[in-house]
C-alpha positions in Angstrom: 2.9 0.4 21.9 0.6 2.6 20.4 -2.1 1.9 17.6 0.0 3.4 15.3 3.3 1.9 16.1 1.4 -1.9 16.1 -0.4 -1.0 12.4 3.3 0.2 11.5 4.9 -3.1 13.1 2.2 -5.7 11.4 2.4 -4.0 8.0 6.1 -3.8 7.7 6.4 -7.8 9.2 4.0 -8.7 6.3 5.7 -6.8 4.1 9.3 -8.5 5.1 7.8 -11.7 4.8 6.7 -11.5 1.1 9.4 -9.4 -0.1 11.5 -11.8 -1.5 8.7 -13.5 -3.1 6.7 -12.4 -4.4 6.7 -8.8 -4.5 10.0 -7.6 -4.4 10.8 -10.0 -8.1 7.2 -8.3 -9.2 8.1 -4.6 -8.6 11.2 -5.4 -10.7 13.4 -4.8 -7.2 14.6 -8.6 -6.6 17.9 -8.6 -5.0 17.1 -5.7 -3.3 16.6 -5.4 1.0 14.4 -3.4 2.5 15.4 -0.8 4.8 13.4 0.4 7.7 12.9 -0.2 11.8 10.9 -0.1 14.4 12.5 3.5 15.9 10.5 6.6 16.6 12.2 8.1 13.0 10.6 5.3 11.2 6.9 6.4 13.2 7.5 10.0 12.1 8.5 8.9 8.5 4.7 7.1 8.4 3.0 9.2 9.6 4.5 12.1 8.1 5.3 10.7 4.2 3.2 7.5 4.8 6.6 5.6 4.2 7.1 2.3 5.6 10.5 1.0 4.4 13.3 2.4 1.7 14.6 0.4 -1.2 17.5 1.4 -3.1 16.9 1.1 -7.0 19.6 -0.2 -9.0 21.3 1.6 -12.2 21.6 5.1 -10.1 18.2 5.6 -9.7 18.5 5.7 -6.1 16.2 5.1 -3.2 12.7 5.0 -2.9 9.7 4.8 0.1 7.6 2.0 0.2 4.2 2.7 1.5 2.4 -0.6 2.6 -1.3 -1.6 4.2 -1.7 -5.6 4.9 -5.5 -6.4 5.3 -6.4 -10.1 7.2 -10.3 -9.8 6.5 -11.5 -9.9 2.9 -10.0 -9.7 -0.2 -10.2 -7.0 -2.7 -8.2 -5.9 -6.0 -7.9 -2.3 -4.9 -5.2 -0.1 -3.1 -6.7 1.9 -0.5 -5.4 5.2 1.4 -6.8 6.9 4.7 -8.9 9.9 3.7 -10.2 11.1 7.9 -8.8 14.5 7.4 -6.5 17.4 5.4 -3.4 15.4 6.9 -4.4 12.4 5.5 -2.5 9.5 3.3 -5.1 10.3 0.4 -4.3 14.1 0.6 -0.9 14.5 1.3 -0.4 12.0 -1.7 -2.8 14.7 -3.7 -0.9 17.9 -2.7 2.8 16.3 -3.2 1.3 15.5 -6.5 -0.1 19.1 -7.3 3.2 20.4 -5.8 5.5 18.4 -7.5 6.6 18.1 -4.2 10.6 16.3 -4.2 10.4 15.7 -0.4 10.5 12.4 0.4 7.1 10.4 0.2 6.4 7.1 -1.1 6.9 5.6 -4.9 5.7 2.4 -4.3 1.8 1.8 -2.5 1.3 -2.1 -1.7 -1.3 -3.3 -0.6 -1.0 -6.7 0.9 -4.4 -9.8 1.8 -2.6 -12.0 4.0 -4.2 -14.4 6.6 -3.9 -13.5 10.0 -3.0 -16.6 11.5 -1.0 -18.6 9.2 0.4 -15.4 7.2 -0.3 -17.1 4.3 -0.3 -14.4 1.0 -3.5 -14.3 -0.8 -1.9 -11.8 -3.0 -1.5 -8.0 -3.3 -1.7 -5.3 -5.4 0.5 -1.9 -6.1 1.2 1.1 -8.1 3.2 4.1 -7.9 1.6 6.8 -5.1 2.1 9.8 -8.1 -0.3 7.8 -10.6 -2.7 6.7 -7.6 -2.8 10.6 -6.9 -3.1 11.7 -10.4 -5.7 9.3 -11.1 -7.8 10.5 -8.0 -7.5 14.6 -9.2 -8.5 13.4 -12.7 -11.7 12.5 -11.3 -11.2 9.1 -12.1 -13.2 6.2 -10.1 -12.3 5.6 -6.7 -15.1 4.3 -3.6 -15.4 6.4 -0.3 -16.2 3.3 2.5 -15.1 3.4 6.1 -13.1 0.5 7.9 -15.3 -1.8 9.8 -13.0 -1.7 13.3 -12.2 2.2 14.2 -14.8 3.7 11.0 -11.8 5.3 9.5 -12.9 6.6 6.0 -10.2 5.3 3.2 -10.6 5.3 -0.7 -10.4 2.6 -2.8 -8.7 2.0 -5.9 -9.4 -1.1 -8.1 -7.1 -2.5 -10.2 -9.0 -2.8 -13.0 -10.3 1.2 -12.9 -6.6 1.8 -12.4 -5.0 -0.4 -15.7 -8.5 1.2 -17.6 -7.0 4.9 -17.3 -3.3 3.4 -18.4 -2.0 3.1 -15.0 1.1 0.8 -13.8 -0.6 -2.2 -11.8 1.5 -4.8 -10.4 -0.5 -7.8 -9.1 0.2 -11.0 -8.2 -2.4 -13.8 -6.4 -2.0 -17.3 -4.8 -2.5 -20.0 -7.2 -5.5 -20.9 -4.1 -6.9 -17.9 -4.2 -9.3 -15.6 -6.5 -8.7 -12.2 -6.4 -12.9 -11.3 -6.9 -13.8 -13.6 -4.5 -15.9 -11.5 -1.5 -14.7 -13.1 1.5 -11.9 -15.6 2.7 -12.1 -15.3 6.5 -16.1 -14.3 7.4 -17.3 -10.9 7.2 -16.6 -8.7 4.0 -14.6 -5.6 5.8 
């Protein structure tokens, strides 16, 4: 299995586990099942439209791409996308933006703080990929850091820059844990 496949793999078995409840209910999508497997198509739709799963809206709205990131080490109330190069999460997101691009892509982003072992949910937060993108090309705040394991750069989005500028931000933490709090598990990320 490659990296790829394993980071695909963990964040979409987090993201099963949780759907239900919480997030599902908090994205206004209970009732709803997640589409998505672990096939080569499902690889290509990642790492081509940073898709994840596919959730079919109710009331004709039809179906959308879930995008989804689960982080074991530290908690944070931001969103974050890869920014390593011009193919990355953080610019294709930009230029479907600018493009008004109708290929498929994601509408929802979550970002999930589970523990590793015990995949309890510390919480999560999300927001629509279009507002994160718009927000980002309005100059808005965002903070350029690099993942402690394989120095990926990613940006960061907090929550609280995001609902500031009047974007959606759904949110939702463990009644045992505080959303502000540095570190859960050790080292901050």
């Amino acid at each position: 299995m490659t990296d790829i496949s394993r980071r695909i793999q963990e964040s979409g078995q987090a993201l099963l586990r949780h759907w239900r409840h919480p997030i599902g209910p908090a994205l206004g999508l209970a009732d709803t099942n997640l589409l998505g497997d672990d096939s080569p198509v499902s690889e290509l739709l990642d790492m081509g439209a940073g898709i994840d799963f596919f959730v079919a809206y109710g009331g004709g709205r039809g179906i959308c791409g879930i995008a989804t990131r689960v982080q074991w080490r530290g908690m944070f109330t931001t969103i974050t996308w890869r920014n390593r190069s011009t193919t990355s999460e953080l610019s294709k997101a930009c230029n479907a933006y600018l493009s008004q691009d109708r290929r498929i892509r994601p509408d929802w982003c979550v970002h999930l703080y589970e523990e590793q072992s015990t995949h309890h949910l510390h919480g999560f937060v999300a927001a629509h990929a279009d507002d994160l993108a718009r927000y980002y090309l309005n100059g808005h705040p965002a903070s350029h850091r690099s993942n402690h394991e394989d120095e990926t750069p990613f940006a960061a989005f907090d929550a609280a820059d995001l609902r500031r500028a009047g974007i959606e931000v759904v949110d939702w933490w463990a009644t045992d844990s505080h959303p502000n709090q540095l570190s859960l598990w050790g080292d901050v990320a």
